[in-house]
Predicted model as a PDB file, atoms N, CA, C, CB and O in Angstrom, pLDDT in the B-factor column:
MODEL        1                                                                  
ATOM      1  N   UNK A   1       9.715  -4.140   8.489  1.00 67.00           N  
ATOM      2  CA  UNK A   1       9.580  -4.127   7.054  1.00 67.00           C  
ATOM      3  C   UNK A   1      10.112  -2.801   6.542  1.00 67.00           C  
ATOM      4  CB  UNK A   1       8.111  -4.352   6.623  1.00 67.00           C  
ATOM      5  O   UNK A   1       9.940  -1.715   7.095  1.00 67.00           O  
ATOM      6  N   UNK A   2      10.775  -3.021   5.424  1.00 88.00           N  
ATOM      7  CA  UNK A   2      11.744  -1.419   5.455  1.00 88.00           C  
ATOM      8  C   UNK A   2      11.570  -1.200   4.195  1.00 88.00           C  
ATOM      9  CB  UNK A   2      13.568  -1.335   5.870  1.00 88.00           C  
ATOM     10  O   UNK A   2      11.827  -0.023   3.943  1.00 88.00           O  
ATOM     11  N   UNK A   3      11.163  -1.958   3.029  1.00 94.00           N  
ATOM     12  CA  UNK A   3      10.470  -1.749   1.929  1.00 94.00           C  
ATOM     13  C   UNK A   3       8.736  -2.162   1.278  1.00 94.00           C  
ATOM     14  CB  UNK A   3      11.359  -2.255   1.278  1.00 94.00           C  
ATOM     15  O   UNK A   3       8.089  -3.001   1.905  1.00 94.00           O  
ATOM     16  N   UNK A   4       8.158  -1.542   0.100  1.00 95.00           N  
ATOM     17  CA  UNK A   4       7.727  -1.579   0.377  1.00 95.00           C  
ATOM     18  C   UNK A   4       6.960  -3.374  -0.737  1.00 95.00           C  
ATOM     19  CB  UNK A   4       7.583  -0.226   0.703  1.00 95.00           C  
ATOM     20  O   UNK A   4       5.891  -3.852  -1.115  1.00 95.00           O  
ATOM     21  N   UNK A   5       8.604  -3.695  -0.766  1.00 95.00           N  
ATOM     22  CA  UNK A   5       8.340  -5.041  -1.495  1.00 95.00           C  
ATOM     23  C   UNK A   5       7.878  -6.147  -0.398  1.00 95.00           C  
ATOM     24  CB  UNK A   5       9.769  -5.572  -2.311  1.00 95.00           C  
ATOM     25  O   UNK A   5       7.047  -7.036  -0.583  1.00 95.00           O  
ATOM     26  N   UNK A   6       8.904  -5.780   1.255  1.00 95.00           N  
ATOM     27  CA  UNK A   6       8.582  -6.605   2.096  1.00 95.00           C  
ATOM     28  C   UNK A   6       7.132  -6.363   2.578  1.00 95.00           C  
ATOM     29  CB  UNK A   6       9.535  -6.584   3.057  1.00 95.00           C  
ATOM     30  O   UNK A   6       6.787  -6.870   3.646  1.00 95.00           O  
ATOM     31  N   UNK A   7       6.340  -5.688   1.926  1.00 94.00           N  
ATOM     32  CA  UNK A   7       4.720  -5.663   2.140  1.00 94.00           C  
ATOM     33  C   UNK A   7       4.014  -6.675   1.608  1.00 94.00           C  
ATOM     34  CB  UNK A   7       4.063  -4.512   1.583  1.00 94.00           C  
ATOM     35  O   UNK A   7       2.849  -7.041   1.770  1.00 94.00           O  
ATOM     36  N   UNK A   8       5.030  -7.127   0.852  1.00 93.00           N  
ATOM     37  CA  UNK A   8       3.891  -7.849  -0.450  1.00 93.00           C  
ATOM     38  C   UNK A   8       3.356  -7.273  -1.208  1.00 93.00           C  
ATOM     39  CB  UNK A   8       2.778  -8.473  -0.174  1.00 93.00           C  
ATOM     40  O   UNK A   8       2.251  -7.659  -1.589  1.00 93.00           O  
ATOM     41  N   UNK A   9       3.875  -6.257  -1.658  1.00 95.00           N  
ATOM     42  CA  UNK A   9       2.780  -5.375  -2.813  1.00 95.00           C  
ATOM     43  C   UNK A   9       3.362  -6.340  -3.760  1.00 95.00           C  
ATOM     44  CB  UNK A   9       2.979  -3.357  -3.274  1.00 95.00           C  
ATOM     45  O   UNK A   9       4.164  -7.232  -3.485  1.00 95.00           O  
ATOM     46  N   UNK A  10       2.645  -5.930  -5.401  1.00 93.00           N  
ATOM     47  CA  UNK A  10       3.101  -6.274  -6.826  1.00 93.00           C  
ATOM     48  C   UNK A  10       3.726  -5.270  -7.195  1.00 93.00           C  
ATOM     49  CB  UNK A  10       2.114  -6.591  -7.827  1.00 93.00           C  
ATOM     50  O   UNK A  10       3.413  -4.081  -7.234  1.00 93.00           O  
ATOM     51  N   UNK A  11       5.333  -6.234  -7.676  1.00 94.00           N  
ATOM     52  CA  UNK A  11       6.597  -5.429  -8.282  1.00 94.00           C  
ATOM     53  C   UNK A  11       5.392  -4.053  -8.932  1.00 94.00           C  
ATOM     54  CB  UNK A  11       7.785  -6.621  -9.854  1.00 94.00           C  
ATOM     55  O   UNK A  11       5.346  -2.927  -8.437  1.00 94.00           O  
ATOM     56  N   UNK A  12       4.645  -4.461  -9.946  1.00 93.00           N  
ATOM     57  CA  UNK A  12       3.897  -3.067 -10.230  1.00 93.00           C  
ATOM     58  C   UNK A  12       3.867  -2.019 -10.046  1.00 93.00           C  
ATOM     59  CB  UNK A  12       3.165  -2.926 -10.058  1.00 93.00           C  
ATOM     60  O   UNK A  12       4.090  -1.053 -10.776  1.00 93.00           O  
ATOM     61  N   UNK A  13       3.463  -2.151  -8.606  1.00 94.00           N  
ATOM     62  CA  UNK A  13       2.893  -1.495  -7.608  1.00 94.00           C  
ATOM     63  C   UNK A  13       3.976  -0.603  -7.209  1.00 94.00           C  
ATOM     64  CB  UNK A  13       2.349  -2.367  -6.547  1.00 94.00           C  
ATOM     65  O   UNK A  13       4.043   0.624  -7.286  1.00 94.00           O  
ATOM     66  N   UNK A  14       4.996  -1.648  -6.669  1.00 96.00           N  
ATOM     67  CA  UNK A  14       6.262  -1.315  -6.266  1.00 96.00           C  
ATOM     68  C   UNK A  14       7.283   0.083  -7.123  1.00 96.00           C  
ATOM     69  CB  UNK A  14       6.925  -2.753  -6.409  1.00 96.00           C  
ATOM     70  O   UNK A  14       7.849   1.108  -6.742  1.00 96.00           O  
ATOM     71  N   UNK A  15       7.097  -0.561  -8.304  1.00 97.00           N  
ATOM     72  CA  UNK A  15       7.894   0.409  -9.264  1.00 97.00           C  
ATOM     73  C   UNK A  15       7.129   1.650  -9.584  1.00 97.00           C  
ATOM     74  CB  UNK A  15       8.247  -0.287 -10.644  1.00 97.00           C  
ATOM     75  O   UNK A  15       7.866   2.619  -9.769  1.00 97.00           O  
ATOM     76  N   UNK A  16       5.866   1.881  -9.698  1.00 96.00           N  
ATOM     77  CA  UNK A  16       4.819   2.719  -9.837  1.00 96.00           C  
ATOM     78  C   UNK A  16       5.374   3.669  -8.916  1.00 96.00           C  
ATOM     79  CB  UNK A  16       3.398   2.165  -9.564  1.00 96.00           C  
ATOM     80  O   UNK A  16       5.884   4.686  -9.386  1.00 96.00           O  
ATOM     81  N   UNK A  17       5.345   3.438  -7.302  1.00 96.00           N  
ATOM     82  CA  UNK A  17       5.438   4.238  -6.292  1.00 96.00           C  
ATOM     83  C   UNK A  17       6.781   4.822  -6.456  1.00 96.00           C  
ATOM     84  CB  UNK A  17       5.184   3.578  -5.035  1.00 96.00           C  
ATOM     85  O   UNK A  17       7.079   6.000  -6.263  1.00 96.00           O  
ATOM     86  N   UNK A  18       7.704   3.685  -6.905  1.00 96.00           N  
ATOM     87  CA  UNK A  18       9.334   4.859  -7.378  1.00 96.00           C  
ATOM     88  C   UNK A  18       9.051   5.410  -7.676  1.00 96.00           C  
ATOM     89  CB  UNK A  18      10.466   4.868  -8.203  1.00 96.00           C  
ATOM     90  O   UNK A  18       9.142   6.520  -7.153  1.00 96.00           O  
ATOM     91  N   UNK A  19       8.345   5.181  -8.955  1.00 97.00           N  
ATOM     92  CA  UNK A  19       8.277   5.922 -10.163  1.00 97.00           C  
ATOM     93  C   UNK A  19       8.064   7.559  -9.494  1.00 97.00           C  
ATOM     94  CB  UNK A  19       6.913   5.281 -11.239  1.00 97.00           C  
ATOM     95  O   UNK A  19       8.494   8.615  -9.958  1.00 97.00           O  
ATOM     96  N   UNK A  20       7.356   7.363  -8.416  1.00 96.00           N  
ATOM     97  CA  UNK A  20       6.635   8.875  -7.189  1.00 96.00           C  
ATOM     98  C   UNK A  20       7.071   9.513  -6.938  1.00 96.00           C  
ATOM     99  CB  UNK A  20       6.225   8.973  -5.977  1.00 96.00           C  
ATOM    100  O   UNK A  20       6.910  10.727  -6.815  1.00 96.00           O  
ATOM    101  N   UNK A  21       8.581   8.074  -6.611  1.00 96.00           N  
ATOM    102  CA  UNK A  21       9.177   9.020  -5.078  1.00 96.00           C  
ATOM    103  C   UNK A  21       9.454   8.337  -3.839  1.00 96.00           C  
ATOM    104  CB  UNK A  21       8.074  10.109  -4.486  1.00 96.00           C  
ATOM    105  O   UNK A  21      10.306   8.693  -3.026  1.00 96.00           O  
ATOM    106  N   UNK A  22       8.653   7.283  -3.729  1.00 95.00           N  
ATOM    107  CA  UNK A  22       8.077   6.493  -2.451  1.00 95.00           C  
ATOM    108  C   UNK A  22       8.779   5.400  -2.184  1.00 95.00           C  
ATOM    109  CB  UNK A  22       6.678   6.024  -2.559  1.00 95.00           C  
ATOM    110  O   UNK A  22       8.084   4.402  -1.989  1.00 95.00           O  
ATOM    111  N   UNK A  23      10.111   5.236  -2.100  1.00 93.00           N  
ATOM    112  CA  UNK A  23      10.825   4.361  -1.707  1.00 93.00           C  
ATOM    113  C   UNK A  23      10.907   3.344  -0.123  1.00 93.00           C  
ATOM    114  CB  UNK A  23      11.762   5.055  -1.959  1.00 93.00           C  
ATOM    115  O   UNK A  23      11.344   2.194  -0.165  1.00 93.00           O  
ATOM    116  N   UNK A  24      10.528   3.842   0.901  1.00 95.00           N  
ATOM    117  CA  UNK A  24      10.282   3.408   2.034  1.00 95.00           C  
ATOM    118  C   UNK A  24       9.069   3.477   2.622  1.00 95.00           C  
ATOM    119  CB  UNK A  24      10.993   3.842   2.677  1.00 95.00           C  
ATOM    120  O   UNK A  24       8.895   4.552   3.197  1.00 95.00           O  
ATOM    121  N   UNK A  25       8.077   2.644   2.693  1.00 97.00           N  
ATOM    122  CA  UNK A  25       6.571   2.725   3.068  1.00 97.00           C  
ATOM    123  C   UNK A  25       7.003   3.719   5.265  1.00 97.00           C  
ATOM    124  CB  UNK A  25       5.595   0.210   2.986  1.00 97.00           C  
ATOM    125  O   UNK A  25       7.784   3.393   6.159  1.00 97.00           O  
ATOM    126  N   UNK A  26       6.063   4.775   5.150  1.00 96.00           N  
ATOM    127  CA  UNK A  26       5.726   5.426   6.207  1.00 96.00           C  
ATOM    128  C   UNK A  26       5.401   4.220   7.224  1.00 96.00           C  
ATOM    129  CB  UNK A  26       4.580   6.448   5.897  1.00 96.00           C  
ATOM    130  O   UNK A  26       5.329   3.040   6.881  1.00 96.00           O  
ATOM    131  N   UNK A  27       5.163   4.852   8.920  1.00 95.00           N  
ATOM    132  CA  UNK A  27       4.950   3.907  10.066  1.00 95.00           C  
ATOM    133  C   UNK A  27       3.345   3.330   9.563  1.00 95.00           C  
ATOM    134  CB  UNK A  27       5.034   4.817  11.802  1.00 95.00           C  
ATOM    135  O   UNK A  27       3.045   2.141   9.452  1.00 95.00           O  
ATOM    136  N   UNK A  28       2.550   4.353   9.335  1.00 96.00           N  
ATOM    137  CA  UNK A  28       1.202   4.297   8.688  1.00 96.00           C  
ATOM    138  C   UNK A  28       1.392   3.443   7.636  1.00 96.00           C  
ATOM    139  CB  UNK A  28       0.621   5.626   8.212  1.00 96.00           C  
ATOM    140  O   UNK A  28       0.270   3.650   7.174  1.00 96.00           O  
ATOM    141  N   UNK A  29       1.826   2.721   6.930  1.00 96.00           N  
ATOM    142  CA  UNK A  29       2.154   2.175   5.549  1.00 96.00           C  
ATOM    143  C   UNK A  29       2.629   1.106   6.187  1.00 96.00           C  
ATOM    144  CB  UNK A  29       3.148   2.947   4.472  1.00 96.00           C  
ATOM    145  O   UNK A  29       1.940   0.224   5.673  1.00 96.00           O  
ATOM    146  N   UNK A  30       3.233   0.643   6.846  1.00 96.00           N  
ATOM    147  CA  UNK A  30       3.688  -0.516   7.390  1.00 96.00           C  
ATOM    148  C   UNK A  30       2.748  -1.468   8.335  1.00 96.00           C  
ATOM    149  CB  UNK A  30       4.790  -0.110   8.075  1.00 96.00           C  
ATOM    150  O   UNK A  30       2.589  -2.687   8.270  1.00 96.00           O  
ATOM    151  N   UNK A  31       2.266  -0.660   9.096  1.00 95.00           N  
ATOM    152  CA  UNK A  31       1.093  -0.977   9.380  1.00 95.00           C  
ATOM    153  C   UNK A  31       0.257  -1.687   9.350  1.00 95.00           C  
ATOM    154  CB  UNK A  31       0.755  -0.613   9.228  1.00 95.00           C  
ATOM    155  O   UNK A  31       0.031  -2.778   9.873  1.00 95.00           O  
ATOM    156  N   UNK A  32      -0.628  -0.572   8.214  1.00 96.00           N  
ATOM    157  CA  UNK A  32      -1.918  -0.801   7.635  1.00 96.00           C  
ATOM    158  C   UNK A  32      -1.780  -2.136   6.593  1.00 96.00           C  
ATOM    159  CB  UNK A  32      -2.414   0.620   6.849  1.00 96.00           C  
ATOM    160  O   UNK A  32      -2.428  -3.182   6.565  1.00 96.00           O  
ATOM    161  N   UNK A  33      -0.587  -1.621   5.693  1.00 96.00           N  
ATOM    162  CA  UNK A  33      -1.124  -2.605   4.188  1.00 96.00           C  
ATOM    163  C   UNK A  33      -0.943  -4.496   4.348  1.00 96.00           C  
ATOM    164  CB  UNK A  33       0.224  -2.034   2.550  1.00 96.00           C  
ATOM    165  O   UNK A  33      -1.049  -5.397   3.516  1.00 96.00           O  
ATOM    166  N   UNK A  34      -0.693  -4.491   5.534  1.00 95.00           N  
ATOM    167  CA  UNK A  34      -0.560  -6.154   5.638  1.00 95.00           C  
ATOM    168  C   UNK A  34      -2.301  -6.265   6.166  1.00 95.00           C  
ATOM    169  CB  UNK A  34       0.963  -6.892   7.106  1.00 95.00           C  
ATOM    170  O   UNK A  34      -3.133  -6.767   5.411  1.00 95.00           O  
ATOM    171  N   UNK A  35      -2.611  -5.826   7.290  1.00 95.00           N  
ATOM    172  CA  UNK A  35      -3.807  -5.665   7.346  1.00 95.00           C  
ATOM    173  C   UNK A  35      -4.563  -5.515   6.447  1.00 95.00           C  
ATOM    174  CB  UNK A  35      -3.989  -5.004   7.897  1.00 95.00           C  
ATOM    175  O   UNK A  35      -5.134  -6.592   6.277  1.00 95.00           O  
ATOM    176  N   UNK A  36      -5.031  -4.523   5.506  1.00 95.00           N  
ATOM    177  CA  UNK A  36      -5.767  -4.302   4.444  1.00 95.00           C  
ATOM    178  C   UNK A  36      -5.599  -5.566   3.464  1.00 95.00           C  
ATOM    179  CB  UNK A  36      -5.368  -2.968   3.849  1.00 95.00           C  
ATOM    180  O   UNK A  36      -6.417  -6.354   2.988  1.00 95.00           O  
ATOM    181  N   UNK A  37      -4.633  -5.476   3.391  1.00 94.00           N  
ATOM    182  CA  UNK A  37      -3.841  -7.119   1.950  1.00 94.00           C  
ATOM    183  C   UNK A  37      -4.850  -8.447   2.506  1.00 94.00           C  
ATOM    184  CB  UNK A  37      -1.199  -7.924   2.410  1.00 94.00           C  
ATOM    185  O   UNK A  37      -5.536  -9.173   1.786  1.00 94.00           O  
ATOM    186  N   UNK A  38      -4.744  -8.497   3.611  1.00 93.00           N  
ATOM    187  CA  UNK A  38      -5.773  -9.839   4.129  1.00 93.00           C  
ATOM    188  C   UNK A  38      -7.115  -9.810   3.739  1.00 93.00           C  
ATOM    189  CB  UNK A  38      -5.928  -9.978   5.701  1.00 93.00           C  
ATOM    190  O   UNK A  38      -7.785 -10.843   3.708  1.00 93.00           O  
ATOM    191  N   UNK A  39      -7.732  -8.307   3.326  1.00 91.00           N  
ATOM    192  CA  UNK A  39      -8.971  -8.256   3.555  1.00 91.00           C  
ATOM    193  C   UNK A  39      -9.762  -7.826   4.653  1.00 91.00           C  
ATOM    194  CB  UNK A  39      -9.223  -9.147   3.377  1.00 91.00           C  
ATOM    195  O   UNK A  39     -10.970  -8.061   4.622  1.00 91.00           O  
ATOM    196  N   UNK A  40      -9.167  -7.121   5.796  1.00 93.00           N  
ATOM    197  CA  UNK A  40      -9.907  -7.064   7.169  1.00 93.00           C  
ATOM    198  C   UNK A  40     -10.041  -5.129   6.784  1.00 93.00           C  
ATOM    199  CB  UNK A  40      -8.695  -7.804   8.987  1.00 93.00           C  
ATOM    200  O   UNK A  40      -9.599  -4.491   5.828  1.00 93.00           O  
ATOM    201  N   UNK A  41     -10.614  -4.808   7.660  1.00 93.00           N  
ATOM    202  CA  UNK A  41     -11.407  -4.045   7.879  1.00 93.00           C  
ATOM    203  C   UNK A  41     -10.523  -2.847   8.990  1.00 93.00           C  
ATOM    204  CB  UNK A  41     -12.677  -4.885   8.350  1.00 93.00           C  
ATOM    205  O   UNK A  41     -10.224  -3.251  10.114  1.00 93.00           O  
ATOM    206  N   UNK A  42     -10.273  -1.864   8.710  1.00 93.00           N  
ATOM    207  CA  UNK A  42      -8.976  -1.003   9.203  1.00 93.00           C  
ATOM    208  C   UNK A  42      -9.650   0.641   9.669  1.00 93.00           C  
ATOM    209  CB  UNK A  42      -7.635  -0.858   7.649  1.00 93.00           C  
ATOM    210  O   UNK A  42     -10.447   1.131   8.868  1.00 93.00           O  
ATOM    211  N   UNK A  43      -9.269   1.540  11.105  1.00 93.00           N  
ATOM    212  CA  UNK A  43      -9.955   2.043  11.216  1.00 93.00           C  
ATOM    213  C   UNK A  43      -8.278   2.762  11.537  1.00 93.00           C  
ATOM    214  CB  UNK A  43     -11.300   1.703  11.885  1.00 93.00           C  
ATOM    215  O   UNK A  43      -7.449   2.287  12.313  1.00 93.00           O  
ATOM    216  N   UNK A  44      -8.114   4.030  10.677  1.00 90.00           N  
ATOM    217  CA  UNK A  44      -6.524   4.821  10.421  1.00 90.00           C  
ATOM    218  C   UNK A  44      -7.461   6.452  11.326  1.00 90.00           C  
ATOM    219  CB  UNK A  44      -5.776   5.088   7.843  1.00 90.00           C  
ATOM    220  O   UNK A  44      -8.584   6.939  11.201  1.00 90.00           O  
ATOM    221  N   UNK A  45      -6.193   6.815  12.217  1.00 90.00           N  
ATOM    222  CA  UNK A  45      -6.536   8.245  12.447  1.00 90.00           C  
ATOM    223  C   UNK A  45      -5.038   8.799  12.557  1.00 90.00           C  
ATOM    224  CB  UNK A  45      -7.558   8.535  13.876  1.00 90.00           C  
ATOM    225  O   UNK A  45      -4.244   9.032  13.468  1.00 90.00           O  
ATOM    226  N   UNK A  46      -5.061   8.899  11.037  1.00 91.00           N  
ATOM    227  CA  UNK A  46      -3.998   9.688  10.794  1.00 91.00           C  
ATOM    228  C   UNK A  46      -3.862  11.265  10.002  1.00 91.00           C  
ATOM    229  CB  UNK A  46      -3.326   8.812  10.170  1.00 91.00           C  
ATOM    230  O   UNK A  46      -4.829  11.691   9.371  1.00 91.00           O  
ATOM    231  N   UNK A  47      -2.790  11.935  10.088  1.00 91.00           N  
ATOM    232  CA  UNK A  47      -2.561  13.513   9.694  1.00 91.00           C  
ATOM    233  C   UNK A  47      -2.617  13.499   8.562  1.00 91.00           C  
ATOM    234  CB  UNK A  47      -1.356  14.253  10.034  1.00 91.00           C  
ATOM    235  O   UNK A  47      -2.647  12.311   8.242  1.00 91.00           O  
ATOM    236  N   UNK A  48      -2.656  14.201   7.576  1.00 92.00           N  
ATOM    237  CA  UNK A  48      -1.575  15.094   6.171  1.00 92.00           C  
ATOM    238  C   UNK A  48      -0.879  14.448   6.129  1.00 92.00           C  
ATOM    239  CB  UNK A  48      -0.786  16.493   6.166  1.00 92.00           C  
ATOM    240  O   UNK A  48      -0.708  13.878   7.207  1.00 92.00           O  
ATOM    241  N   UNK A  49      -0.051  14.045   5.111  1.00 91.00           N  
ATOM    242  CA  UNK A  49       1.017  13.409   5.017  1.00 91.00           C  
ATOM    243  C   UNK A  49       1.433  12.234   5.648  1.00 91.00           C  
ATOM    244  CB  UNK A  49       1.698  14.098   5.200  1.00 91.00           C  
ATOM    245  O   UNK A  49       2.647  12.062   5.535  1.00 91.00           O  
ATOM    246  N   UNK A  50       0.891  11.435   6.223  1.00 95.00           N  
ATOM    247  CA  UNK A  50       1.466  10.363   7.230  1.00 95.00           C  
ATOM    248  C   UNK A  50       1.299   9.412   5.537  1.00 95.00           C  
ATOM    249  CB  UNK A  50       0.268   9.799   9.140  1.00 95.00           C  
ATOM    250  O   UNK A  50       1.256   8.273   6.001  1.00 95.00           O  
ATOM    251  N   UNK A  51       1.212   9.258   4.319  1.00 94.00           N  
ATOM    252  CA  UNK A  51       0.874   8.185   3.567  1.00 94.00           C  
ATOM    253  C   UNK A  51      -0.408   7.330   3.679  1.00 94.00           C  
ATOM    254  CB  UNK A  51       1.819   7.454   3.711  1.00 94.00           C  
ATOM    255  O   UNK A  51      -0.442   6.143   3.355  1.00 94.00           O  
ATOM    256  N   UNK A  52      -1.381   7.974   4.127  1.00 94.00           N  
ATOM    257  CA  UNK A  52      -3.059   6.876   4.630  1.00 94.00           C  
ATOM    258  C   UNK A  52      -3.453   6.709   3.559  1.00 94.00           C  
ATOM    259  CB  UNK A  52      -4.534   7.505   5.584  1.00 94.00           C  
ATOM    260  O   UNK A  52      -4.401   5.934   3.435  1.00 94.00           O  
ATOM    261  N   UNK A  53      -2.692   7.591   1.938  1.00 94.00           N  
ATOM    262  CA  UNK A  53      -3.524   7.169   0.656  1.00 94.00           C  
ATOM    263  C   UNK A  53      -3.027   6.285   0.296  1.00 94.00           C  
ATOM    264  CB  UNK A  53      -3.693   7.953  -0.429  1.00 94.00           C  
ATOM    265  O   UNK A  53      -3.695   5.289   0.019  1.00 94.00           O  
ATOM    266  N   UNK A  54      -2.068   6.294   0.200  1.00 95.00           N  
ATOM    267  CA  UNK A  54      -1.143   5.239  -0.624  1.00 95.00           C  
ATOM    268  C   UNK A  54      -1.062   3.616   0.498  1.00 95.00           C  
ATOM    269  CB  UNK A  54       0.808   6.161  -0.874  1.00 95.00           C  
ATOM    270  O   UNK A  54      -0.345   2.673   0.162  1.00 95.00           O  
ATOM    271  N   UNK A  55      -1.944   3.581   1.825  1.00 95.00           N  
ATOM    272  CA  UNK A  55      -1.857   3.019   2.692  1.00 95.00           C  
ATOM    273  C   UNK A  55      -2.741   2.615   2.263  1.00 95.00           C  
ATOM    274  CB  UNK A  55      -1.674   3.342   3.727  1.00 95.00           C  
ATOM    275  O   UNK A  55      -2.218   1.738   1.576  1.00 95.00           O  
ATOM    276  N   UNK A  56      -4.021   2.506   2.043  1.00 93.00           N  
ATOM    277  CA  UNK A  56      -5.475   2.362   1.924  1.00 93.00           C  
ATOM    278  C   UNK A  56      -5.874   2.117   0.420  1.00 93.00           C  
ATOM    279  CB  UNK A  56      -6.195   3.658   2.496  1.00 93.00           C  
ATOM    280  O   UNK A  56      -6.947   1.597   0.113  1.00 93.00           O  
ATOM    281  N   UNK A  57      -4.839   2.570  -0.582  1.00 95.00           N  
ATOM    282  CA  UNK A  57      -5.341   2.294  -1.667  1.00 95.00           C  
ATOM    283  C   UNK A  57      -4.655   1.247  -2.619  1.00 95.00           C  
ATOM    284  CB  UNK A  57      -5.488   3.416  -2.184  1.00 95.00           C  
ATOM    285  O   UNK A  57      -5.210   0.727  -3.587  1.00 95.00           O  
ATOM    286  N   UNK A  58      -2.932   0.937  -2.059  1.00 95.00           N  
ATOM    287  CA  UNK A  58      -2.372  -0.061  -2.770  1.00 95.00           C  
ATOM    288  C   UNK A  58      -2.936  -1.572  -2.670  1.00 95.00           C  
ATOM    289  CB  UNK A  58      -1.063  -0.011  -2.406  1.00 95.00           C  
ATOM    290  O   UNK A  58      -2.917  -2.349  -3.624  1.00 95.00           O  
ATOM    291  N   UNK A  59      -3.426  -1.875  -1.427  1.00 94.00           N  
ATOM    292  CA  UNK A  59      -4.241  -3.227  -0.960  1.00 94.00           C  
ATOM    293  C   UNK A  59      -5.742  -3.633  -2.319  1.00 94.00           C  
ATOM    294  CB  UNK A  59      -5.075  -2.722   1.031  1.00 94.00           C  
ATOM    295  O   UNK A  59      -6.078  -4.649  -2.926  1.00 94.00           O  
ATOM    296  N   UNK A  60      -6.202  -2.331  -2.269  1.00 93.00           N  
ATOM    297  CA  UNK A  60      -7.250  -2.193  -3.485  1.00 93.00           C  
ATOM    298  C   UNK A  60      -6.590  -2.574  -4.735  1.00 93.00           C  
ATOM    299  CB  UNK A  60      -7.831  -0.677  -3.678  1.00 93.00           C  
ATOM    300  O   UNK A  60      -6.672  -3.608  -5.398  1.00 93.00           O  
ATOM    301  N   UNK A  61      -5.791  -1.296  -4.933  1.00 93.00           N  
ATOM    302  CA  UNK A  61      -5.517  -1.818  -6.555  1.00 93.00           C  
ATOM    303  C   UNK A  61      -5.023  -3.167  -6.853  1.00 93.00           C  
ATOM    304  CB  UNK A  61      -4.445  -0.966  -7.251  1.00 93.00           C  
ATOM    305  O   UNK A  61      -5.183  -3.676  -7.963  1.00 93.00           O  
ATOM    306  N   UNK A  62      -4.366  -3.814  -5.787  1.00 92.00           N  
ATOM    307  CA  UNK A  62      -4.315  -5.133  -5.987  1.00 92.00           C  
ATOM    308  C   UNK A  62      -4.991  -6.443  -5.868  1.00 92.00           C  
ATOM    309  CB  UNK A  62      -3.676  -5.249  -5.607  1.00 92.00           C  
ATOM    310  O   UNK A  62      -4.539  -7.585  -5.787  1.00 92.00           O  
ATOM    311  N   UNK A  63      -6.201  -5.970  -5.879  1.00 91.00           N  
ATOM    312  CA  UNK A  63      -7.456  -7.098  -6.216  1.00 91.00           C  
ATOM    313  C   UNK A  63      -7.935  -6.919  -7.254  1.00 91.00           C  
ATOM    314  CB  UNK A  63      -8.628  -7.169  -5.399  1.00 91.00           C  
ATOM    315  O   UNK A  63      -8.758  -7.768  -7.598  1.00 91.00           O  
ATOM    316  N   UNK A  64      -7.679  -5.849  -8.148  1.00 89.00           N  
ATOM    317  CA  UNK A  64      -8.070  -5.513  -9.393  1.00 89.00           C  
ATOM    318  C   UNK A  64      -7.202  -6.806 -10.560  1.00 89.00           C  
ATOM    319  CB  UNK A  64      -7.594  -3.728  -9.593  1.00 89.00           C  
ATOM    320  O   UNK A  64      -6.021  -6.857 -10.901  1.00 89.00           O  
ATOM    321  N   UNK A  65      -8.039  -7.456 -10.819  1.00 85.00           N  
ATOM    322  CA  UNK A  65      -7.825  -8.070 -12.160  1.00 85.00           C  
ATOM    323  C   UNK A  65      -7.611  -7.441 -13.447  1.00 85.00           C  
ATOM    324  CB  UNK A  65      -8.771  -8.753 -12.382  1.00 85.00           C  
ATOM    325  O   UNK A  65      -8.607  -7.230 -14.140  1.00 85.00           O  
ATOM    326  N   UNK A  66      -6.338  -7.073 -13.921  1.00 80.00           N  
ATOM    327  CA  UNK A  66      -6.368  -6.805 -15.612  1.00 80.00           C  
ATOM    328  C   UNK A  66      -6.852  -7.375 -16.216  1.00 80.00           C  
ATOM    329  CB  UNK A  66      -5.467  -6.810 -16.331  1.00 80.00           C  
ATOM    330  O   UNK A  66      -7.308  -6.694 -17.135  1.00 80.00           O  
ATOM    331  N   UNK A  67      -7.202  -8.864 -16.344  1.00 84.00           N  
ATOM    332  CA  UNK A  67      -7.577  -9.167 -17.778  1.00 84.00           C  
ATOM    333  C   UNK A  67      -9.678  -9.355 -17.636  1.00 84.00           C  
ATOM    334  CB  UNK A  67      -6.473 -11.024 -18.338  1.00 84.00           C  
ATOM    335  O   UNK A  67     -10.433  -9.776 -18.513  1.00 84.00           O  
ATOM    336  N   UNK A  68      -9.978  -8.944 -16.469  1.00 81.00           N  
ATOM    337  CA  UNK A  68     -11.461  -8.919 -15.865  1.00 81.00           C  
ATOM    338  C   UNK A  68     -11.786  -8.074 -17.273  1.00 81.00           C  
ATOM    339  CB  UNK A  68     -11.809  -8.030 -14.036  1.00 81.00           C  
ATOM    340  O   UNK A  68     -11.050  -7.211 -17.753  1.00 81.00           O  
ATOM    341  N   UNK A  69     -13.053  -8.525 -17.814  1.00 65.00           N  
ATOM    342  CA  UNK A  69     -14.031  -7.821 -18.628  1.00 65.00           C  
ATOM    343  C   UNK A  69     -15.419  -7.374 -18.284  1.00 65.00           C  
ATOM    344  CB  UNK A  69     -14.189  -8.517 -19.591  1.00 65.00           C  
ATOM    345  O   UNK A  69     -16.103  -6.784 -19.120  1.00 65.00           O  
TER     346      UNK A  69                                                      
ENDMDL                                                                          
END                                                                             
């Protein structure tokens, strides 16, 4: 997977992370976010910089409902 559309994120998501900088999801990022995206339960021992935020937190923001009240 060499982007980070072939993750399945939401274009959103996707353009957000340009918007960063973040054009190619890290080994950590490739990884994790198919795992996390399912819902399972992920145990990362990774450095500084390897991407574990943006690994761990795009799966989240995408269960978030906008139009939820």
């Amino acid at each position: 997977m060499e982007t980070f559309e072939d993750l399945g994120l939401l274009p959103e998501l996707v353009d957000a992370l340009a918007a960063e900088g973040l054009e190619e999801p890290t080994p950590v990022q490739r990884d994790a976010i198919p795992v996390l995206r399912k819902g399972n339960n992920l145990v990362i021992d990774a450095s500084p910089g390897s991407g574990l935020l943006v690994a761990w937190a795009t799966p989240l923001l995408m269960r978030i409902d906008p139009e939820a009240t």
